[in-house]
N, C-alpha and C positions, 0 to 999 in steps of 0.2 A: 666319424662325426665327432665323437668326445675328446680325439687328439686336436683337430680345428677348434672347437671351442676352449679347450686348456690354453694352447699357441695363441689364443684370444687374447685372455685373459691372465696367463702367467706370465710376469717376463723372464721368469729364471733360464730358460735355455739361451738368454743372450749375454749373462754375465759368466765372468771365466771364479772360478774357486779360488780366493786369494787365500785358501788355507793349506794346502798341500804345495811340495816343490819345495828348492832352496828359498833363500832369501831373496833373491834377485827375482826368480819365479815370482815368489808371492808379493812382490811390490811392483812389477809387473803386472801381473794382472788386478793387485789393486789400482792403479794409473788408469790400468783400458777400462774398470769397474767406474770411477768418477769418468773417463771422458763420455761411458754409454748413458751416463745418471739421465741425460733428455728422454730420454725415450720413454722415462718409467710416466712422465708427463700424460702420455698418451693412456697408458694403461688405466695412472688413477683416475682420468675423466671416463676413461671406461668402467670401472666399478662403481662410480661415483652417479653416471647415467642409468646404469641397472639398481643397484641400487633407490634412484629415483622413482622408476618403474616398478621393481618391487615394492616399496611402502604404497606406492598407487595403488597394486593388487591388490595390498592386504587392504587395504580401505575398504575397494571395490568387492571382494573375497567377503568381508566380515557384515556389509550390508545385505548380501543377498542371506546369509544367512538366518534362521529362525531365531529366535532372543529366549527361547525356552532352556537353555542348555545343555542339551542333547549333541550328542556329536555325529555330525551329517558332513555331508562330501564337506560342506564348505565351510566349514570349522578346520577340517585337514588341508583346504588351500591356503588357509587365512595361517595356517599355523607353518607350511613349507614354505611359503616366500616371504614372510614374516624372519623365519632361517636365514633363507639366500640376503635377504634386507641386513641384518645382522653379519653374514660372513661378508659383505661389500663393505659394509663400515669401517672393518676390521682391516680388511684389504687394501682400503683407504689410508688408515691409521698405518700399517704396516709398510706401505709403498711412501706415501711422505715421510717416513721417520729416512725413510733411506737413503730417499732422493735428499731432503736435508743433511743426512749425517755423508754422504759423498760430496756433494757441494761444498761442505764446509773444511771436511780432509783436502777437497777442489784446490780451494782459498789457500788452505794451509801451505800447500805444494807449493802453488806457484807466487804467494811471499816470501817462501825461504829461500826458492830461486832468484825473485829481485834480491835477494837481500846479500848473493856471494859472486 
């Protein structure tokens, strides 16, 4: 069940390591790295929809709540998807920076090929 949900949510097992190999290897699988950049598309509306959901719990999580400050079950839900809210953010932030910084090596590629 936790592997399903990782395959979910990770896209790492679809890009190849452009850090290991010769030089030809690793520009190689940098190339196949920008041409899979679409896909991470899918992922960050997927962290991006949990994430939604999570900040909903914790609303939902911190009303049921007593206001005495006592710590009761619903203080510790309010405070674990409160977490998961925070790691989708992050997830967010991490998967756009990607998908941006491959798109733009993208670009780079294929001008220096009009350009010879």
């Amino acid at each position: 069940m936790m592997d399903v949900i990782w395959k979910y949510f990770s896209p790492f097992g679809l890009f190849k390591d452009a850090s290991r190999g010769s030089f030809a290897e690793k520009a190689a699988a940098y190339r196949y790295n920008c041409h899979m950049r679409g896909c991470l598309l899918t992922y960050i509306s997927r962290w991006m929809w949990a994430g939604c959901v999570a900040l909903l719990l914790t609303g939902f999580f911190d009303s049921l709540g007593p206001d005495d400050g006592g710590v009761t079950v619903f203080v510790i839900l309010t405070a674990s998807v409160a977490v998961f809210a925070t790691m989708a953010t992050c997830a967010v932030f991490v998967l756009s920076y990607s998908y941006f910084s491959l798109a733009y090596h993208a670009a780079q590629q294929r001008d220096a090929s009009h350009r010879h």
